[in-house]
C-alpha positions in Angstrom: -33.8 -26.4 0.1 -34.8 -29.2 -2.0 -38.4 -27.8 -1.8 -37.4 -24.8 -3.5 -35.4 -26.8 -6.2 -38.9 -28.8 -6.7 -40.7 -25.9 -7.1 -39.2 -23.8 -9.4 -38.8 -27.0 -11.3 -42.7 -27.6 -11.2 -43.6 -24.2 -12.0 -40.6 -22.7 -14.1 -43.0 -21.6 -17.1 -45.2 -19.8 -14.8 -41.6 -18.0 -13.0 -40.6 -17.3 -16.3 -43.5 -15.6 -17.3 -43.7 -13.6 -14.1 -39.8 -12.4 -14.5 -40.7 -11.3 -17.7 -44.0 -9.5 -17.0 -42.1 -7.8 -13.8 -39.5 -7.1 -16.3 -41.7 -5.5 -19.0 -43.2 -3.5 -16.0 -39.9 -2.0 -14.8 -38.5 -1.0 -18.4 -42.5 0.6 -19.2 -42.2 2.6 -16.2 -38.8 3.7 -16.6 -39.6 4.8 -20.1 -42.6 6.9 -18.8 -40.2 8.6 -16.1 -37.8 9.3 -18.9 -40.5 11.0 -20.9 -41.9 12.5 -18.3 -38.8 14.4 -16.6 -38.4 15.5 -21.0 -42.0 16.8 -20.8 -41.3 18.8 -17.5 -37.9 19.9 -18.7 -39.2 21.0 -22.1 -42.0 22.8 -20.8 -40.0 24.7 -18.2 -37.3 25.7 -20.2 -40.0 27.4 -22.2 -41.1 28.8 -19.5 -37.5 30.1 -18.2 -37.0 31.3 -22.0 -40.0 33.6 -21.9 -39.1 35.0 -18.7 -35.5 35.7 -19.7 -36.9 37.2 -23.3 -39.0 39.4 -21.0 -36.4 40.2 -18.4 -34.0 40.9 -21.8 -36.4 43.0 -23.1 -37.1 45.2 -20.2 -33.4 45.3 -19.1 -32.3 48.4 -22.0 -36.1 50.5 -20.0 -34.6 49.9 -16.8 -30.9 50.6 -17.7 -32.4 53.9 -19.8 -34.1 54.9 -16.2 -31.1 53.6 -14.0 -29.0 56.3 -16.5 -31.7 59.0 -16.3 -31.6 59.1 -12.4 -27.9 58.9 -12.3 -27.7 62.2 -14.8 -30.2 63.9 -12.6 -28.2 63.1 -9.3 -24.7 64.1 -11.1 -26.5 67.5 -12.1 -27.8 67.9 -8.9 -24.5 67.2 -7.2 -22.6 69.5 -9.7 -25.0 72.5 -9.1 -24.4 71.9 -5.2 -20.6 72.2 -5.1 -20.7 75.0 -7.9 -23.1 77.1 -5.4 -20.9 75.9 -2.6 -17.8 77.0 -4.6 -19.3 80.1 -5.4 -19.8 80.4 -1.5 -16.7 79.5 -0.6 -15.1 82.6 -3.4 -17.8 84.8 -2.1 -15.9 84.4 1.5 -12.6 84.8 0.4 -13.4 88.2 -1.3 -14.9 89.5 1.6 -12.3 87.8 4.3 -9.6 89.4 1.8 -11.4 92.5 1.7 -12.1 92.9 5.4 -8.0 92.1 5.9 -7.1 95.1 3.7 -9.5 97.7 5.2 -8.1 96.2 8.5 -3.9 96.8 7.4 -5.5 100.1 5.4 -6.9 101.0 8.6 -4.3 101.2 11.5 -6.1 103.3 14.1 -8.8 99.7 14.4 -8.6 100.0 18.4 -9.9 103.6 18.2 -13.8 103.9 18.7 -14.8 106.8 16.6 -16.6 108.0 14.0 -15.4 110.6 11.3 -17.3 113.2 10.0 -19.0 111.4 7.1 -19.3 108.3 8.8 -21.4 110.5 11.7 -23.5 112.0 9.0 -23.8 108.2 7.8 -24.7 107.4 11.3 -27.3 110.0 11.8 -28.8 110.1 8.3 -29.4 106.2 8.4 -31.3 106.7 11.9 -33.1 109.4 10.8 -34.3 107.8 7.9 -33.0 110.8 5.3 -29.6 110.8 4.0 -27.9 108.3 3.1 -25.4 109.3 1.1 -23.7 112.4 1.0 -24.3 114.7 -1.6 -21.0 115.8 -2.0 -17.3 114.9 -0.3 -16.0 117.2 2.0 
């Protein structure tokens, strides 16, 4: 221990010097990380600030398509059910109709033809009449 003592005693100027280079060093360095990690940070907020700019500015083109797609889909969807509902009307008329001829009709279990329905029958095979020309 007493070595030590002696030495730094001996050469003190010298340790002094070197602590305060070393120090110098440190704070130099630390000053170039700080402006360094600013440089970086600066540039890349630019960076992020011209990317959002562009992303805000193509944001109202892709909601305006987004919008445009959705209307096409919606009209597409409407004209679906509408011709479905018009299907679905379309069946009721003729289920309805079909039910009255049926209670209109009581002899159903019958299997005959009358006289205009044979000439029906015969007229529609033949190729000729069609209708009659006048009622019976």
């Amino acid at each position: 221990m007493t070595m030590i003592l002696e030495f730094i005693r001996k050469h003190w100027p010298a340790i002094a010097a070197f602590l305060v280079m070393l120090a110098l060093v440190c704070w130099a360095y630390l000053q170039g990380q700080a402006t360094g990690k600013a440089e970086r940070s600066a540039y890349y907020e630019a960076v992020l600030a011209e990317r959002d700019r562009a992303s805000a500015q193509a944001l109202p083109d892709v909601l305006a398509s987004t919008h445009a797609q959705a209307q096409e889909a919606m009209a597409a969807e409407r004209a679906h059910l509408e011709a479905q509902g018009n299907t679905e009307k379309q069946f009721k008329i003729i289920t309805q109709t079909v039910k009255e001829y049926i209670h209109a009709t009581p002899d159903m279990d019958r299997c005959g033809l009358d006289a205009i329905g044979l000439r029906y029958w015969n007229g529609a095979n033949r190729g000729g009449l069609t209708a009659p020309a006048s009622n019976p």
